[in-house]
C-alpha positions as CSV (number, residue, x, y, z in Angstrom):
1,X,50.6,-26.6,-31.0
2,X,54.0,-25.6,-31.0
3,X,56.0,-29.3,-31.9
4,X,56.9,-27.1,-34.8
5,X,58.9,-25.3,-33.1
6,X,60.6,-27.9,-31.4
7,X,61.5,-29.8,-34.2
8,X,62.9,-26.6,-36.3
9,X,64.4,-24.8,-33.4
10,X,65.2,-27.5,-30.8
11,X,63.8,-28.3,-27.3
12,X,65.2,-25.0,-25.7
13,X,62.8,-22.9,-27.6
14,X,60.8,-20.5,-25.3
15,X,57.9,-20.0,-27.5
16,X,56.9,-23.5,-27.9
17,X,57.1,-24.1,-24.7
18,X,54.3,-21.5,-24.3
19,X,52.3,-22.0,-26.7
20,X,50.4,-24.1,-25.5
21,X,49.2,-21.9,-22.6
22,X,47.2,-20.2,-24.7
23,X,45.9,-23.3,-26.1
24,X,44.7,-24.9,-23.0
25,X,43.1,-21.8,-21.9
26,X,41.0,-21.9,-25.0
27,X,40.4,-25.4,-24.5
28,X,39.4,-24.3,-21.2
29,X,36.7,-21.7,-22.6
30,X,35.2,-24.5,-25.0
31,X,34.5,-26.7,-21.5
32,X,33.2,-23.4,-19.7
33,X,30.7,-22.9,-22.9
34,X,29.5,-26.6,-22.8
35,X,28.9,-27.0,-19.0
36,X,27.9,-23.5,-18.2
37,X,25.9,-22.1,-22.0
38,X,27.4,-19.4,-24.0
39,X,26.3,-16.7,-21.7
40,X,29.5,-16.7,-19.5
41,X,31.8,-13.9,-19.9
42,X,34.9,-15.6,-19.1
43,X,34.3,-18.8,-22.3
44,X,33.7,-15.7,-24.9
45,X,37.4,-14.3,-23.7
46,X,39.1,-17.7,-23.4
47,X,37.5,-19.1,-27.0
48,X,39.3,-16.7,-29.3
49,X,42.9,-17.4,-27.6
50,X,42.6,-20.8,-28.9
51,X,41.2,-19.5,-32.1
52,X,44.3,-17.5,-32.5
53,X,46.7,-19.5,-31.7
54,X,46.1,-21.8,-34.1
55,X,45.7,-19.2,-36.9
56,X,48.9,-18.0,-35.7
57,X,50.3,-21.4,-36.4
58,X,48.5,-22.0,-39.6
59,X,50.1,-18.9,-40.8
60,X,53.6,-19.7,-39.9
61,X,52.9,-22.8,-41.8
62,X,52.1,-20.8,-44.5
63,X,55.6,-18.6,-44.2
64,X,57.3,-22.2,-44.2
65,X,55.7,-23.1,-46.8
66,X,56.5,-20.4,-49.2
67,X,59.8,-19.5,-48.5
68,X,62.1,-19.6,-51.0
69,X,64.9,-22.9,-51.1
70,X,68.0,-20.6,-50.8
71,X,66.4,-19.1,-47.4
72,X,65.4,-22.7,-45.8
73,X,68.3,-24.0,-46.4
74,X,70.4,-20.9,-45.0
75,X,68.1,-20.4,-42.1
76,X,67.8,-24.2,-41.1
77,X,70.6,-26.2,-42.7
78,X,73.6,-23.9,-42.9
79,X,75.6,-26.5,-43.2
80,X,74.3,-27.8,-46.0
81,X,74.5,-26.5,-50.3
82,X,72.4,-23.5,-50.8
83,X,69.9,-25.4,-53.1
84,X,69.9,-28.8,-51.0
85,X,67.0,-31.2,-51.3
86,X,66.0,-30.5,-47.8
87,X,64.3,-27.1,-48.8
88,X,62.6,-28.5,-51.9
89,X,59.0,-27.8,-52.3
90,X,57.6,-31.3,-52.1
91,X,53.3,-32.3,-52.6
92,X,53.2,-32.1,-49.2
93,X,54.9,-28.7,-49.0
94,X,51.9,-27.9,-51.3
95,X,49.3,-29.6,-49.5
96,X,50.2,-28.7,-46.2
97,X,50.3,-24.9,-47.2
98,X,46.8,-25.0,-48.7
99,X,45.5,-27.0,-45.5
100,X,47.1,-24.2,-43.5
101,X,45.4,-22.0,-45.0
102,X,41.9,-23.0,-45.6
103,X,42.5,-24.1,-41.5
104,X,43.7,-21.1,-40.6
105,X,41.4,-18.6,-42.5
106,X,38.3,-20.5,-41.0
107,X,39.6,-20.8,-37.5
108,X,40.2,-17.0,-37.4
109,X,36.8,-15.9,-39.0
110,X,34.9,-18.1,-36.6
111,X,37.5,-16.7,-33.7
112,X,36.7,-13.4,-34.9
113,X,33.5,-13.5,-35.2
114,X,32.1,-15.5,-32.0
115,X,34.1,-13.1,-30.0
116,X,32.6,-9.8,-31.7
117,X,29.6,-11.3,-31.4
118,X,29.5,-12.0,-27.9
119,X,31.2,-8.8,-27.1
120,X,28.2,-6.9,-29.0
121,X,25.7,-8.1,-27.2
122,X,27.5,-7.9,-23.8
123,X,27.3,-4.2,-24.5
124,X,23.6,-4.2,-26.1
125,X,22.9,-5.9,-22.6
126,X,24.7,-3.3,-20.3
127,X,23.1,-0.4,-22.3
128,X,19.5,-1.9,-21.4
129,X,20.4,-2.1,-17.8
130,X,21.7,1.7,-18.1
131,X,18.6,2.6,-19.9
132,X,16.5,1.1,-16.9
């Protein structure tokens, strides 16, 4: 989670050094949910951060993946011809854009819908003790 950045952008970028924050703190939430069940509050609001972040990444691979040759190469090999080989959509370029998606789309929907989930029935729970 974030070496992309590091190999487009350098070691001085600021957003893959903190990416994996959020990454660790879901990890985090997954270990809370083993060892302590899914009723702890604090697992259903660590989970989706690493749910996120990796959707977040899948869909930067899939900007990556789809950009054009004449913007790669401008944006990360200015130095080189506008229609260099470096920007060429490769099978890999292909496969890694689909994976990225079907990754991404997955890891959302079950981010999404965990945390909703949990978040309902926190709130079916605290009407029933209102009720009482």
């Amino acid at each position: 989670m974030g070496l992309h950045r590091f190999y487009l952008y350098g070691l001085t970028d600021t957003l893959g050094w903190l990416l994996p924050v959020p990454t660790a703190l879901g990890l985090y939430g997954l270990e809370r949910v083993q060892k302590l069940g899914q009723d702890d509050t604090l697992s259903w609001l660590l989970i989706p951060l690493l749910g996120f972040t990796i959707a977040g990444c899948a869909l930067n691979a899939i900007v990556y993946g789809l950009m054009p040759i004449e913007k790669w190469n401008a944006k990360f090999n200015p130095t080189a011809d506008e229609l260099a080989a470096a920007g060429r959509t490769q099978w890999g370029t292909i496969i890694g854009t689909a994976t990225a998606l079907l990754l991404g789309t997955t890891v959302l929907m079950a981010s999404l819908v965990f945390s909703l989930q949990r978040y309902f029935e926190y709130q079916i729970e605290a009407a029933r003790l209102i009720s009482q």
